[in-house]
KOLVO-89509 format. One line per 10 residues: number of its first residue (from 1); for each residue x, y, z of C-alpha. Coordinates in Angstrom, 2 decimals, decimal comma. Example, Ala and Ser with C-alpha at 12.3 -4.5 7.8 and 13.67 -1.06 7.14 Angstrom:
1> 12,30:-4,50:7,80; 13,67:-1,06:7,14
//
This chain:
1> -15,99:0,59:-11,27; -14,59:3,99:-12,12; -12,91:6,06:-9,47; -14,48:9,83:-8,58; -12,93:12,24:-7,71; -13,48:14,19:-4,38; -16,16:16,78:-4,33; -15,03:19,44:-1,53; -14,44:22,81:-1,24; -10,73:24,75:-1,96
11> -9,37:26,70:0,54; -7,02:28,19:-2,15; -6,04:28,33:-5,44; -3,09:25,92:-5,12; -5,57:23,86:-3,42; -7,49:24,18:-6,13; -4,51:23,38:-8,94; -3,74:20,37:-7,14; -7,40:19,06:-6,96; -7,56:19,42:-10,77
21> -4,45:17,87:-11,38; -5,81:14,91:-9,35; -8,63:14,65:-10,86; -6,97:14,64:-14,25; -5,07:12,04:-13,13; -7,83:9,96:-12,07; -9,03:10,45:-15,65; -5,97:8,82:-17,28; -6,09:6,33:-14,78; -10,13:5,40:-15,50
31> -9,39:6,09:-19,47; -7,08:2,90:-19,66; -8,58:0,55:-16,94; -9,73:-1,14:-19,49; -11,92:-3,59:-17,66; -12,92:-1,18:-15,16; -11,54:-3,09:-12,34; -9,79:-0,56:-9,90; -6,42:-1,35:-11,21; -4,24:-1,30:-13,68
41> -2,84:-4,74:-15,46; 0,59:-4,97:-17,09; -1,31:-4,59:-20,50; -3,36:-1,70:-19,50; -0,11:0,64:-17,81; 1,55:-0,86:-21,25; -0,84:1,10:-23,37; -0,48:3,87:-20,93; 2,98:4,96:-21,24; 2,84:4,24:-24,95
51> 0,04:6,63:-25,57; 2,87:8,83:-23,26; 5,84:8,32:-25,81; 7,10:5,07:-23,89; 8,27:2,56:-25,70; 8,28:0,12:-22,68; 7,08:-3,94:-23,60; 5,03:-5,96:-21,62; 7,75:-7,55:-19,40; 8,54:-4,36:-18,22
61> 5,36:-3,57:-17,26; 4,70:-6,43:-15,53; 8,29:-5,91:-13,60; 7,46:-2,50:-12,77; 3,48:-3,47:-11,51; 5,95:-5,93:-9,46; 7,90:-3,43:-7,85; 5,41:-0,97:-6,94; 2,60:-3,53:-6,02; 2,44:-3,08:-2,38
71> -0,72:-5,05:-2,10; 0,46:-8,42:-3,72; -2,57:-8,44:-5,93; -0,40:-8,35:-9,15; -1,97:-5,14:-10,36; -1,58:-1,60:-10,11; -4,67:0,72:-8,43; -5,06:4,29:-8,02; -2,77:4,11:-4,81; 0,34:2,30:-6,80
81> -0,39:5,19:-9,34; 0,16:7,84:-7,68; 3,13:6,36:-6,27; 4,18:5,64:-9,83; 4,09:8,61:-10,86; 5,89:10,40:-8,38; 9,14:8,18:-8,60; 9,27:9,26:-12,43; 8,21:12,47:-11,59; 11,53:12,36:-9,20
91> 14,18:10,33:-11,55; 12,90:12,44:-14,42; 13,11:15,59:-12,73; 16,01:15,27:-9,97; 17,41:12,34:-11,90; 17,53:10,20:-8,40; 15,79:7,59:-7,42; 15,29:8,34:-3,88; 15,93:4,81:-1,71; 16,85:3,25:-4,67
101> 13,59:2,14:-4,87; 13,32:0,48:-8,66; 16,14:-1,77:-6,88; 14,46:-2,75:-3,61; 11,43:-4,90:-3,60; 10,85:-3,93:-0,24; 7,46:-2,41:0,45; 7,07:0,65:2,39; 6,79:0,52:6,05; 3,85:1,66:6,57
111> 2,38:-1,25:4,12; 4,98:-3,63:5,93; 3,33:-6,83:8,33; 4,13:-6,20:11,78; 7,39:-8,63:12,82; 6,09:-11,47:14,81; 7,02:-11,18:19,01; 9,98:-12,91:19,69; 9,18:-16,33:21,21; 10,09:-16,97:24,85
121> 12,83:-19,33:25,91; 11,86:-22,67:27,09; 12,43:-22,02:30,91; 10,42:-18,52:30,27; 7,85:-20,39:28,70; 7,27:-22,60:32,27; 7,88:-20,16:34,31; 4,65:-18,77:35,72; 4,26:-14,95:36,89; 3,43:-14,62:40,87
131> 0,87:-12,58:40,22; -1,09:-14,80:37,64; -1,43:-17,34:40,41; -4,51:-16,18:43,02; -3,84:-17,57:46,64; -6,40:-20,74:47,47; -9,21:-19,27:49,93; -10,87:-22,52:51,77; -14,48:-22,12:50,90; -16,90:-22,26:54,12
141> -19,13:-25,55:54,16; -22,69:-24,73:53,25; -25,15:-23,69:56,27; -27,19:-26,84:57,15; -30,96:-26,28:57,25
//
């Protein structure tokens, strides 16, 4: 299941630039998923960056899928990529690794599970609002016939 690439118009040429740098992206990423998954295994990124010059092994591939795996599916798709590749793009370019993120394992927070509600205290818990309880209207007896 190959990834396309989208179809629409440019506005400009830097519009333009970055759509065809995308889609050449895409194409490395399609090139060596392998199994045409979606994603990217450890073995598959492996051969990646060693067709780059890398000479990264398998363990760190499978640390760095691990990092930057914000899905927990233990693989990297076109998403994870992308985010990849801008964090090298950024230590390799502005040597900083902004948020220190090859040290945090924390996932972004927009990819983050909403904290559970904090849970009431026992007397809140029996305590029941006025207005949930409706005053008691007698009901009029039924008309005989």
């Amino acid at each position: 299941m190959a990834l396309q690439p989208n179809s629409g118009t440019h506005n400009s040429s830097t519009e333009a630039s970055l759509m065809d740098a995308a889609t050449t992206i895409l194409q490395v990423f399609n090139k060596h998923d392998v199994d045409e998954g979606g994603t990217l295994q450890y073995r598959e990124l492996r051969n990646l960056l060693r067709q780059c010059g890398s000479k990264v092994t398998s363990s760190q591939c499978e640390d760095i899928i691990g990092d930057i795996d914000y899905d927990g599916d233990g693989e990297m798709n076109f998403s994870e990529f992308m985010a990849f590749l801008g964090r090298l793009y950024q230590l390799q370019f502005f040597g900083s690794d902004p948020g220190n993120f090859w040290k945090s394992k924390q996932k972004p927070s927009h990819l983050r599970e909403p904290k559970p509600a904090p849970r009431a205290s026992k007397e809140q818990e029996c305590q029941v609002p006025a207005t949930a309880v409706k005053p008691h209207k007698p009901q009029k007896p039924p008309k005989p016939q």
